[in-house]
C-alpha angles and dihedrals in degrees: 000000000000115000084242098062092040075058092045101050099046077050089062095047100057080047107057086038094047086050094047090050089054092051087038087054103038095041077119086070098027083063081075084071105028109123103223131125087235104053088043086061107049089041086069097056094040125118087358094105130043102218137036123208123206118204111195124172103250123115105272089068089077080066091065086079091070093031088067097075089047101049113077130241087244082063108061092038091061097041139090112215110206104193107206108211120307097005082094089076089057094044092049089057096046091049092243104153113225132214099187138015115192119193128157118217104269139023114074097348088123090071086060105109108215105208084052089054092046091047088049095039094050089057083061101273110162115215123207116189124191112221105226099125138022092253131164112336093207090059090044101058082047087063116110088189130035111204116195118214119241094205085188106068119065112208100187087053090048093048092048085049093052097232130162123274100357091161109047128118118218134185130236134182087001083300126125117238140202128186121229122262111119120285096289098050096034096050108359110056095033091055087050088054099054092048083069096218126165091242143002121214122211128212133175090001086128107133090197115217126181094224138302088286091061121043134158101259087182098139110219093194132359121186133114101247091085146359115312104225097202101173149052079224085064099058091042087062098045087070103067093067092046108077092051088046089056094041091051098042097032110009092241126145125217129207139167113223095208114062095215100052099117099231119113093248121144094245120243123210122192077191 
């Protein structure tokens, strides 16, 4: 073979690599194209609201009770609210309405009261369900999207890495994937993000610990294919590289809205 077509081919190679790490490293805004149900959908509620709330089922959600009176009317009519697993039951009583709710398919889905996610479904609420377990058949087929896990890639280690795109979904095979992190990092806060609002609000995200001397040595996943993420301390400490990661990748800012929640968020008062 000439010397020349050895040179062009090699040519054609950078090329074609240099091509696949810009869409690698763009799939954010290629989320704008991607044909998917999914995407179509949340296309439609993106940029129309300035903040974003995350209800998670830790302790401090029991504050928004008293929050409610604090927080204005302007508030709630620009905001999202994304319900994580059995919160749903909490904002339903308290009249909150709900846009999305996220759950995987284990944990503490058994807490989740049915008639209280029907009520809530059949206001509109859309339910997204990552697929990590086998979980309750009766939730599944209530699920308007099926996310798939990619067990191989760690958000919480991207994001503390500071790599691109942590938090995308991306689909293969015509399938709807999700990355591991734990339910709010693998459905809550990317949903947030595509919703492109100015800020996202956590509540109940606490991850209680006793102290350092006792902490919960539970292991969530342990393989060698990615970071083993042993303790509840772990994830405490995740979040402290997470609200300068969204503010640097999607100019988001992150807040908690109880002071004594234990992650690692800046705290946000309507007082």
């Amino acid at each position: 073979m000439k010397s020349s077509n050895i040179l062009n081919i090699l040519i054609i190679l950078i090329l074609v690599i240099l091509m696949c790490l810009v869409y690698l490293n763009n799939s954010s805004e290629n989320f704008e194209n991607i044909e998917h149900p999914f995407f179509e959908k949340i296309r439609k509620y993106a940029g129309k609201k300035k903040n974003i709330l995350i209800c998670s089922a830790g302790p401090s959600l029991n504050q928004l009770y008293y929050l409610k009176d604090t927080i204005p009317q302007s508030f709630w009519e620009n905001t999202y609210v994304i319900a994580v697993k059995s919160t749903v039951n909490k904002l339903v009583d308290l009249n909150i309405n709900i846009d999305f709710i996220v759950t995987n398919l284990n944990g503490n889905i058994a807490k989740i009261d049915f008639e209280k996610l029907d009520k809530s479904l059949n206001n509109g609420s859309i339910l997204i369900c990552g697929m990590g377990g086998g979980g309750n058949k009766i939730l599944k087929s209530k699920c308007e999207y099926k996310l798939e896990v990619d067990w191989q890639f760690n958000i919480m280690d991207c994001v503390i890495k500071n790599k691109k795109n942590c938090l995308d979904f991306f689909v293969k095979n015509n399938k709807l994937y999700h990355k591991w992190g734990h339910t709010m990092m693998e459905l809550a806060i990317p949903i947030a993000v595509y919703l492109k609002p100015k800020n996202i609000f956590t509540i109940g995200w606490d991850i209680n610990i006793l102290n350092d001397d006792k902490i919960n040595q539970k292991i969530h996943y342990n393989t060698e294919n990615f970071i083993n993420w042993a303790s509840d301390y772990d994830i405490i400490n995740f979040t402290k590289y997470l609200p300068s990661y969204l503010k640097k990748n999607y100019n988001i800012n992150i807040y908690k809205l109880y002071n004594q929640s234990a992650v690692k968020l800046p705290y946000f008062s309507f007082k």
